[in-house]
C-alpha positions, 0 to 999 in steps of 0.5 A: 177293562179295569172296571169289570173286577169292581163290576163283577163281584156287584153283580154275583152279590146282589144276585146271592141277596135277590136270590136269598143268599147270605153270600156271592159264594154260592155261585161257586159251589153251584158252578162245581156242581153243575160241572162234576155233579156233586149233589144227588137229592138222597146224599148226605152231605159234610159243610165245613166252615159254614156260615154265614150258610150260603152253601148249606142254602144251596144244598138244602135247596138241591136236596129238596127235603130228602137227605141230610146236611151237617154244618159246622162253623166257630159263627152262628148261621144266619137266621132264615138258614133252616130246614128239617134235614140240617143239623148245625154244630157251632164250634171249631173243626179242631176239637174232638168232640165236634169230630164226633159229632159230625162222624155220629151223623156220617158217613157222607156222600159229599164234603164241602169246605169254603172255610177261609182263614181270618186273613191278615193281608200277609199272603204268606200268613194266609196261604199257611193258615189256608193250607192248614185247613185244606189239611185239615177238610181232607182228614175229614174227607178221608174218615168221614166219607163213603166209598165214591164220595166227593171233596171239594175245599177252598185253598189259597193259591200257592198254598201247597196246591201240587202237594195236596192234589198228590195227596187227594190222588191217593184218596180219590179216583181223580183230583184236580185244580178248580177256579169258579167264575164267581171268583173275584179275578184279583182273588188268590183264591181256588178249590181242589176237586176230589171225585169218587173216594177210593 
């Protein structure tokens, strides 16, 4: 069925836009978190990478008013991403005074990260610059998470996969590859799941 690649990604983005969504990309947070239970309505939660803020969105919803949620992104949110327990930092996960600003308001139960590269279309460029970030949404995992709290981070397929599960084990009581359904089939993309920090 050839036209089923075109078919799918038009059904996961008008269901994101009807169900008041920025992006089809919360699908994919919600499939992880169906299957590994990552949200808890007292958690604190880290979203790396943020905007345009469907997965903020989606937290914020799960949350319900309790707990609280820290989002970062070089790109403003969108507008109608809003709500008591969300603070928002503009600006680059490099810098240092971002770090700062996101451990003040840590520790965290939970870190997400859907950060993608700006891609060029050379997979090799991407899958590098990918691999950078997975890099570093674990440094942030590792500093900035609680004793049994979860991980998950976007990385391009052949972007190091095995030599950042290797390290997630170390970090994690389990560690393992994901491909969410909402995944456009021809995308090279998948996440790594880390569970219960050690």
């Amino acid at each position: 069925m050839p036209s089923s690649s075109y078919e799918k990604p038009d059904f996961w983005s008008k269901k994101a836009f009807s169900e008041g969504y920025p992006a089809r990309s919360v699908y994919k947070l919600k499939e992880m978190d169906e299957k590994f239970g990552l949200i808890k309505k007292s958690y604190r939660i880290l979203d790396l990478g943020a905007a345009p803020g469907s997965w903020t969105t989606f937290v914020l919803r799960a949350l319900d008013g309790n707990g609280h949620i820290t989002s970062i992104d070089l790109s403003p949110l969108a507008k109608d991403v809003k709500g008591e327990n969300l603070s928002f930092f503009q600006g680059d996960l490099y810098a240092p005074e971002i770090r700062d600003a996101a451990k003040k308001l840590g520790p965290y139960n939970l870190v997400i990260c859907d950060a993608a590269p700006a891609t060029t279309g050379n997979r090799t460029v991407d899958t590098a610059r990918s691999s950078g970030l997975v890099e570093l949404a674990i440094f942030y995992a590792e500093e900035m998470l609680l004793p049994g709290g979860n991980f998950v981070v976007k990385i391009f397929q052949g972007g190091d996969q095995q030599e950042y599960l290797k390290k997630m084990r170390a970090l994690f009581g389990s560690a393992r590859g994901f491909k969410p359904e909402a995944c456009r089939s021809e995308s090279f993309e998948t996440y790594l799941v880390g569970l219960g920090k050690k």
